[in-house]
Legacy VTK file of the C-alpha trace (Angstrom):
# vtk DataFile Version 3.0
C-alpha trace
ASCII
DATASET POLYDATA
POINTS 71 float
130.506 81.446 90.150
126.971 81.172 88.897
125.666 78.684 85.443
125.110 82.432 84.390
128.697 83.399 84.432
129.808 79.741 83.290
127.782 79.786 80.249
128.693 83.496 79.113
129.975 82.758 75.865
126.720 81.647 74.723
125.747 84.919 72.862
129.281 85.012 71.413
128.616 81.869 69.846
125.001 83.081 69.188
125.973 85.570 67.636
128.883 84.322 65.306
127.145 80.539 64.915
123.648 80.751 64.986
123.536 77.639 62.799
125.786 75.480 65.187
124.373 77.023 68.284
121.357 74.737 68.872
123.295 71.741 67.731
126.449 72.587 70.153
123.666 73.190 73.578
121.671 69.893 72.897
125.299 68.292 72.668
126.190 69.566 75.807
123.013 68.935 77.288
122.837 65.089 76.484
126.448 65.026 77.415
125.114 66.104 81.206
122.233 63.516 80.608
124.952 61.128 79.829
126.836 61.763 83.091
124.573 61.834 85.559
122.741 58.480 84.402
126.404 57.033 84.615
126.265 55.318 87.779
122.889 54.267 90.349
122.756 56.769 93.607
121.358 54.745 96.754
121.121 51.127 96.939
122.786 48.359 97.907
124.993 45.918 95.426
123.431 47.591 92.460
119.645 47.444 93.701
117.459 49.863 94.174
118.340 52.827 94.325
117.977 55.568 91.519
119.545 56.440 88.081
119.596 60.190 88.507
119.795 61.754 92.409
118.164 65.120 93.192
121.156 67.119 93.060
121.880 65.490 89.305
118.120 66.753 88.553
118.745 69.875 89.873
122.167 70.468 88.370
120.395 69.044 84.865
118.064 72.157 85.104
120.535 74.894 85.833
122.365 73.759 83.120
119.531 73.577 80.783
118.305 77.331 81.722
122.102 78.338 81.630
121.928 76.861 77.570
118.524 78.516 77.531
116.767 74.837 76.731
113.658 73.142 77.967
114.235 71.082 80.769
LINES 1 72
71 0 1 2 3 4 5 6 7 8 9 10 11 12 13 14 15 16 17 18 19 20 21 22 23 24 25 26 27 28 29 30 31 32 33 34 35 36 37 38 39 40 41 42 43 44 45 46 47 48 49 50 51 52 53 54 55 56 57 58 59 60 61 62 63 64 65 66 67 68 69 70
C-alpha cells in the first residue's frame, strides 16, 4: 500500500474541514518528528550515533508529500 493510498482521506477532510486541515497535517507531521527522534540509531552505550537514521528521513518525507507539506 502506497503513503498515497494511506493518506486518502485527506481531500475528505479538505473538503469538509478546510479550517482544521492544516492544523490536523502539521499535528501529524510533528507527531512523526516526535517518533523518529525518540531513540539514537548507531552507536555504542548512547554515543555517537545519530538522532534520526536514513530510513526515518526518508519515511519523514513520504509522509510529508503524502500530507502535501514542505519537508
Amino acid at each position: 500500500m502506497s503513503s498515497q493510498q494511506t493518506f486518502q482521506p485527506n481531500a475528505l477532510r479538505d473538503a469538509k474541514a478546510p479550517g482544521d486541515a492544516a492544523a490536523f497535517k502539521n499535528w501529524l507531521r510533528q507527531i512523526s518528528q516526535h517518533v523518529a527522534e525518540a531513540a539514537k540509531e548507531g552507536g555504542f552505550l548512547g554515543i555517537g550515533g545519530v538522532t534520526v537514521s536514513e530510513a526515518e528521513k526518508a519515511t519523514l518525507t513520504e509522509i510529508s508529500s503524502a500530507l502535501k507539506l514542505a519537508a
